[in-house]
C-alpha beads as a LAMMPS data file, in Angstrom:
LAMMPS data file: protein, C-alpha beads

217 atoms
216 bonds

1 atom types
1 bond types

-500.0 500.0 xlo xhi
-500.0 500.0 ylo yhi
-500.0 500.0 zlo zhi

Masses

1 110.0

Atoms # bond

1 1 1 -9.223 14.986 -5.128
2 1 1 -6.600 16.041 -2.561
3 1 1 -4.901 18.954 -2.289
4 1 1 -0.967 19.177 -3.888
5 1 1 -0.076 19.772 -0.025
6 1 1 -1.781 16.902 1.234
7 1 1 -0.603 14.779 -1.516
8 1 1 3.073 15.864 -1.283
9 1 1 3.093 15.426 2.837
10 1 1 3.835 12.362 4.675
11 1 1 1.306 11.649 6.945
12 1 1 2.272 9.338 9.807
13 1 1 0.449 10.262 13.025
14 1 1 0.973 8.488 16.381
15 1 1 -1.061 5.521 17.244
16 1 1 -3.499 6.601 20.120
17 1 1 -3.068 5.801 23.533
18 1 1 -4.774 2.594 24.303
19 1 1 -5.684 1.960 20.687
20 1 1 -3.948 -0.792 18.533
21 1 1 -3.886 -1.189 14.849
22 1 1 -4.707 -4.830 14.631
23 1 1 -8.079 -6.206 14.977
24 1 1 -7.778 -8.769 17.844
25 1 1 -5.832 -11.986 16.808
26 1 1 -3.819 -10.316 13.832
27 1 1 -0.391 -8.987 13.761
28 1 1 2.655 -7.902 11.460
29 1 1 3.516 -10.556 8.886
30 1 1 6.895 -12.083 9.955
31 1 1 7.631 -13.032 6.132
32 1 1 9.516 -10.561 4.817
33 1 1 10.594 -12.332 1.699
34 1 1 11.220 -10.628 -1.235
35 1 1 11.353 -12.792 -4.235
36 1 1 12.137 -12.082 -8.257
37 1 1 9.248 -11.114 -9.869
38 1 1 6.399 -13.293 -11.136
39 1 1 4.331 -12.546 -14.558
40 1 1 1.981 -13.650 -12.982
41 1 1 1.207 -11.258 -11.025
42 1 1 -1.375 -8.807 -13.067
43 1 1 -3.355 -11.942 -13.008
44 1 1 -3.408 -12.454 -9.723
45 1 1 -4.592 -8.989 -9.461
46 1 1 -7.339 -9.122 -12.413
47 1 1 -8.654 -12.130 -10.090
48 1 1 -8.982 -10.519 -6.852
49 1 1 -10.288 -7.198 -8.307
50 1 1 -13.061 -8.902 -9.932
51 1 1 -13.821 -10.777 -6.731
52 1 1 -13.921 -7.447 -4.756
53 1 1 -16.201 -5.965 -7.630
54 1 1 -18.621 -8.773 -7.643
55 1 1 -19.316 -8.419 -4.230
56 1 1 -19.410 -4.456 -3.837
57 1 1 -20.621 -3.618 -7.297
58 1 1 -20.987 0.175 -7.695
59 1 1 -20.176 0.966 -4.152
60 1 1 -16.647 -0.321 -4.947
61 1 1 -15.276 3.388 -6.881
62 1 1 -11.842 2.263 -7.646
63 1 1 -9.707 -0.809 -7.693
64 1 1 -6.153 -0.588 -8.448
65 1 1 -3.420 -2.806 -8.521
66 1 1 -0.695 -0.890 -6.376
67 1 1 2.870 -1.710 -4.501
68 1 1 6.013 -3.621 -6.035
69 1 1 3.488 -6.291 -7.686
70 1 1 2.092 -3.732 -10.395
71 1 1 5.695 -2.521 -11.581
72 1 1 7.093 -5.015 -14.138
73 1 1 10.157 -6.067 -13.479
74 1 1 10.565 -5.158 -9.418
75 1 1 11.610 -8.302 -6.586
76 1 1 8.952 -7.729 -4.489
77 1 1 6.858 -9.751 -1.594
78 1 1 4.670 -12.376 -2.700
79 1 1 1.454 -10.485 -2.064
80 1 1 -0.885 -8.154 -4.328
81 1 1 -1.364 -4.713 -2.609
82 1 1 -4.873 -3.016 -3.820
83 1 1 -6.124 0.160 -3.283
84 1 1 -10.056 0.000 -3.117
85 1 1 -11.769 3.152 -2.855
86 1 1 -14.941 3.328 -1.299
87 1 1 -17.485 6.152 -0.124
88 1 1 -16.764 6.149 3.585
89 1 1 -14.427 3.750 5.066
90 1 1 -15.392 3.889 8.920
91 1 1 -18.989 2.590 7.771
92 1 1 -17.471 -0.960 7.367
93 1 1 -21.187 -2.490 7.437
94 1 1 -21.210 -0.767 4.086
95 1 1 -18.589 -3.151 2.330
96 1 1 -16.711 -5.553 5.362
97 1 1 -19.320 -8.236 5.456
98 1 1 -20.036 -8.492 1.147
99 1 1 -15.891 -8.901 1.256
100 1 1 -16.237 -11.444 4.270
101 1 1 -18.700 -13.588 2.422
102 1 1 -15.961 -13.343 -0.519
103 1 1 -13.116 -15.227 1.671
104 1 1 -11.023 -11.697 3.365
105 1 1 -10.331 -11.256 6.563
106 1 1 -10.578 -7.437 8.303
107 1 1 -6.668 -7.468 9.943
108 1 1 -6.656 -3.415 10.107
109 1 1 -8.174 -0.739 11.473
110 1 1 -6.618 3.210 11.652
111 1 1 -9.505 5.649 11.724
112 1 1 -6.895 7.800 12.851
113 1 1 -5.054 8.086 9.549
114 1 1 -7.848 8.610 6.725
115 1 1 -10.204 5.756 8.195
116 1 1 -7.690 3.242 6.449
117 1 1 -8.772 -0.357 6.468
118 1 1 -6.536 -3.803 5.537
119 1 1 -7.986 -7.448 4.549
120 1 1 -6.516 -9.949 3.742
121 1 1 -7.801 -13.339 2.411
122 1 1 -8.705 -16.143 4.688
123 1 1 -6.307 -19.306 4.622
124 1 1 -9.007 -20.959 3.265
125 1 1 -10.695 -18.614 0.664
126 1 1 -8.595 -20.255 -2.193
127 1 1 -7.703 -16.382 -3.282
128 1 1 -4.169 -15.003 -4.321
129 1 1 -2.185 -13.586 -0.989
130 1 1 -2.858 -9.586 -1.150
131 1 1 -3.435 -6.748 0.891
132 1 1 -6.642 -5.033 0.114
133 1 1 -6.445 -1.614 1.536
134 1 1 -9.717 1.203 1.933
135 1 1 -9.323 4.189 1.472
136 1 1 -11.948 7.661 0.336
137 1 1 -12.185 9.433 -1.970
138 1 1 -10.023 12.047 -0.503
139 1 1 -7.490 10.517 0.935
140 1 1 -3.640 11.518 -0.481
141 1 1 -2.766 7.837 -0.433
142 1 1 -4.222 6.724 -3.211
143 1 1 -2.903 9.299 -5.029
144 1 1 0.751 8.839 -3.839
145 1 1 0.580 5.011 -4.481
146 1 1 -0.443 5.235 -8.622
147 1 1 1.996 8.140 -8.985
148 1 1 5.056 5.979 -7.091
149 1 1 3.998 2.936 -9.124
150 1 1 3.611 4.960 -12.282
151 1 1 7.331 6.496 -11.996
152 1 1 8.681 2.820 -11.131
153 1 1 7.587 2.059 -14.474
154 1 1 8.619 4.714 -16.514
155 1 1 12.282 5.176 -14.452
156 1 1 14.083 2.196 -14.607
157 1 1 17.122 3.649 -12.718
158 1 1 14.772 4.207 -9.613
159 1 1 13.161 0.706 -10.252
160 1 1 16.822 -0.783 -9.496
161 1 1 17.384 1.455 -6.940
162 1 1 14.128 0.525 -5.293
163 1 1 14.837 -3.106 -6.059
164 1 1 18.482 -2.874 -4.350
165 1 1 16.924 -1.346 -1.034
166 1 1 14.417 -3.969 -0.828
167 1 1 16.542 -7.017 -1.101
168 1 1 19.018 -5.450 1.518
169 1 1 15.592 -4.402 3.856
170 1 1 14.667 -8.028 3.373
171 1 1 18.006 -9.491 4.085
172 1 1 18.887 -7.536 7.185
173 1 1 15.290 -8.144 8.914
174 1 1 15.553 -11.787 7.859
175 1 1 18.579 -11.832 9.959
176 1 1 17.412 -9.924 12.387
177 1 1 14.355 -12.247 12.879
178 1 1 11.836 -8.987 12.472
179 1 1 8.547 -8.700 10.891
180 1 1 6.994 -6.709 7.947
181 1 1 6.860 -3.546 9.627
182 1 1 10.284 -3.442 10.274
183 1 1 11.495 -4.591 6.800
184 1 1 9.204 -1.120 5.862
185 1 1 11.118 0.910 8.509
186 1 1 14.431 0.069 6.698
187 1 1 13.455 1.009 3.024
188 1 1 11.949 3.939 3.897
189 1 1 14.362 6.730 3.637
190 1 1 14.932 5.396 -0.316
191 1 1 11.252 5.663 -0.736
192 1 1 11.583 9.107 0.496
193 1 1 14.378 9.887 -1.259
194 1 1 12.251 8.559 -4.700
195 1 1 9.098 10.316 -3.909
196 1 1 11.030 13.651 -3.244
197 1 1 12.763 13.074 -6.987
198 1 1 9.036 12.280 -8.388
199 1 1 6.880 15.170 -6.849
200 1 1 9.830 17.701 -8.418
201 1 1 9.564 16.177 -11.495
202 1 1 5.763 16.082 -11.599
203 1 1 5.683 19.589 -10.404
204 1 1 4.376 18.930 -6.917
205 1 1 7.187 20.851 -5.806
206 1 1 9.391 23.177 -5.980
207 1 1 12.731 24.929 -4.619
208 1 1 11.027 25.365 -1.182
209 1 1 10.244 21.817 -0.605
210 1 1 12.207 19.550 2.219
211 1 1 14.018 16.008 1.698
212 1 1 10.766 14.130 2.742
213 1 1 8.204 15.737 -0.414
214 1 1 6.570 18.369 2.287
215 1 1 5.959 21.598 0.966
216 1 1 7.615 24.382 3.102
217 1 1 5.701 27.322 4.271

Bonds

1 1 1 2
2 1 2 3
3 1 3 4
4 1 4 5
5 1 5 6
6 1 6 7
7 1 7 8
8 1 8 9
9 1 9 10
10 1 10 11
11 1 11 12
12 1 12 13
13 1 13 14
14 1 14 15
15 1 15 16
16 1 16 17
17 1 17 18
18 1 18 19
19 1 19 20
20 1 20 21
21 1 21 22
22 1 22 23
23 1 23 24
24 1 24 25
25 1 25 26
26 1 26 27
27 1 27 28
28 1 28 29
29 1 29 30
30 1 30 31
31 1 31 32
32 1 32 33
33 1 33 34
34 1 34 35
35 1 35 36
36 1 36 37
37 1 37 38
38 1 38 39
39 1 39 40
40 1 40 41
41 1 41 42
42 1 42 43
43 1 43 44
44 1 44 45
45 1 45 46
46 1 46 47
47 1 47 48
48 1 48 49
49 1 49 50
50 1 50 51
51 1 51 52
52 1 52 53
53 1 53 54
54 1 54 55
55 1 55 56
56 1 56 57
57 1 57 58
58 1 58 59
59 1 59 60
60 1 60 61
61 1 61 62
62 1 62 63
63 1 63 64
64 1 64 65
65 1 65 66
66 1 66 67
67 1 67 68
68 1 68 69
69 1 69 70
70 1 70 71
71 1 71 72
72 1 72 73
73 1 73 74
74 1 74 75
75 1 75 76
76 1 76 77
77 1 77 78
78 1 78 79
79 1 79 80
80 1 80 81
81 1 81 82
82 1 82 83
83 1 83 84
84 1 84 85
85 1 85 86
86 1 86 87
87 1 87 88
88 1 88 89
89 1 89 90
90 1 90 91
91 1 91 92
92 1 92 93
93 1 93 94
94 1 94 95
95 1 95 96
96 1 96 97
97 1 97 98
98 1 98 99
99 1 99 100
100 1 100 101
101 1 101 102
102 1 102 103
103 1 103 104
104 1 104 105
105 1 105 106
106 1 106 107
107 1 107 108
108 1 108 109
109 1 109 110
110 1 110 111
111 1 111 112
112 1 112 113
113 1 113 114
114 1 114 115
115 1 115 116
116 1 116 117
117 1 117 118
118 1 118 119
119 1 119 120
120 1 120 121
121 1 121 122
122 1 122 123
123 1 123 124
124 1 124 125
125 1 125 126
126 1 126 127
127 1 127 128
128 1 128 129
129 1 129 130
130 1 130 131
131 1 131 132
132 1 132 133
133 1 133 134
134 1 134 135
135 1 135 136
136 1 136 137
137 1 137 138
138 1 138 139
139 1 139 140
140 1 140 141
141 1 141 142
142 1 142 143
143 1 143 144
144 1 144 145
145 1 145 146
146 1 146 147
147 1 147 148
148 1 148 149
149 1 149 150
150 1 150 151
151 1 151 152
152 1 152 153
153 1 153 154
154 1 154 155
155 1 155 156
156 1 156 157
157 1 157 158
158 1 158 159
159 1 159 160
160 1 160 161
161 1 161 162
162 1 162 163
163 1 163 164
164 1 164 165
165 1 165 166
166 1 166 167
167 1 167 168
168 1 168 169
169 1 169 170
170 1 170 171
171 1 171 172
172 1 172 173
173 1 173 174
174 1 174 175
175 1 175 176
176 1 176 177
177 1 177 178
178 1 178 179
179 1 179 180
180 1 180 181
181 1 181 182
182 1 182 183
183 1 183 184
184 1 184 185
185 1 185 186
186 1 186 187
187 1 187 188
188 1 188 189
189 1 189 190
190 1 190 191
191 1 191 192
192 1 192 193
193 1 193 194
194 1 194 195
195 1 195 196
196 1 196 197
197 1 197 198
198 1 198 199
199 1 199 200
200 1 200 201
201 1 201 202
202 1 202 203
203 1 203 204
204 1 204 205
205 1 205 206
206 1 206 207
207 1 207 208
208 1 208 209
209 1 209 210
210 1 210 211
211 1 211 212
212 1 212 213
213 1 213 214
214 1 214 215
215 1 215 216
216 1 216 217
């Protein structure tokens, strides 16, 4: 489990020189559509998780159905986000090739910020469009995404407020013509602005703590 300090702090270290995110011949989505939401959804999850658990069995520790797709209700992208938890992400012989076999794709690679890996399915896998993303045991992410997700659903004033930022996010980068990332860029100061509200109210922090959730020294 992570420490309240490493959960409440936004981690968002530089990309190394010479290194790249993206595993040769991948890139930033440029659909940043955000469309009304689809009951369909938790199925589409259910699906992919039991994929993902066929294949890794019992070195698979959590699967959980994450993002804008989990909260009922909430416009989001077309595309399940799930957090899998596994022992040690940087040994990727450990669980890559069982999830290759299964129709993903590895698209992401940041040892640099808690060994985090992305997959998505292949074109041709027949699977439901997601982001699978590794994390261990101890990394703060996981955390932060089932506690975000879990106020969404139990605050439905901050589930419209989230739901107003990301239309306007998605309409403005449409325009622009700019990818995924960017759409991200522009929502993020709500997002901070809800996880600050949610770690006071969960008692993460307290009078010291700064706009952005960090706890102050």
């Amino acid at each position: 489990m992570p420490s309240r300090h490493a959960i409440v702090t936004f981690h968002d270290p530089p990309v190394p020189p010479g290194a790249s995110p993206w595993v040769p011949g991948s890139g930033p989505s440029p659909d940043v559509r955000v469309v009304e939401p689809d009951p369909a959804w938790p199925d589409q999850f259910a699906d992919l998780a039991a994929t993902v658990a066929r294949v890794l069995g019992w070195r698979a520790l959590v699967i959980e159905h994450v993002g804008s797709t989990a909260v009922p209700g909430l416009p989001a992208k077309p595309v399940i986000d799930i957090d899998l938890v596994v022992a040690d992400p940087g040994d990727e012989r450990s669980y890559v090739p069982a999830l290759e076999d299964a129709g993903f794709e590895l698209r992401v690679r940041e040892p640099w910020w808690f060994e985090h890996r992305l997959l998505r399915p292949r074109a041709d896998a027949g699977l439901p469009a997601c982001h699978l993303h590794v994390f261990g045991p101890d990394s703060p992410e996981v955390v932060r995404h089932r506690l975000f997700r879990d106020w969404l659903r139990g605050n439905p004033d901050e589930c419209a407020r989230y739901a107003e930022a990301k239309r306007a996010a998605a309409d403005a980068a449409t325009a622009a013509g700019e990818h995924a990332m960017q759409y991200n860029a522009r929502k993020e100061r709500v997002v901070r602005e809800i996880y600050a509200r949610m770690f006071a109210a969960t008692g993460l922090t307290d009078e010291s703590a700064g706009d952005d959730g960090s706890v102050g020294a």
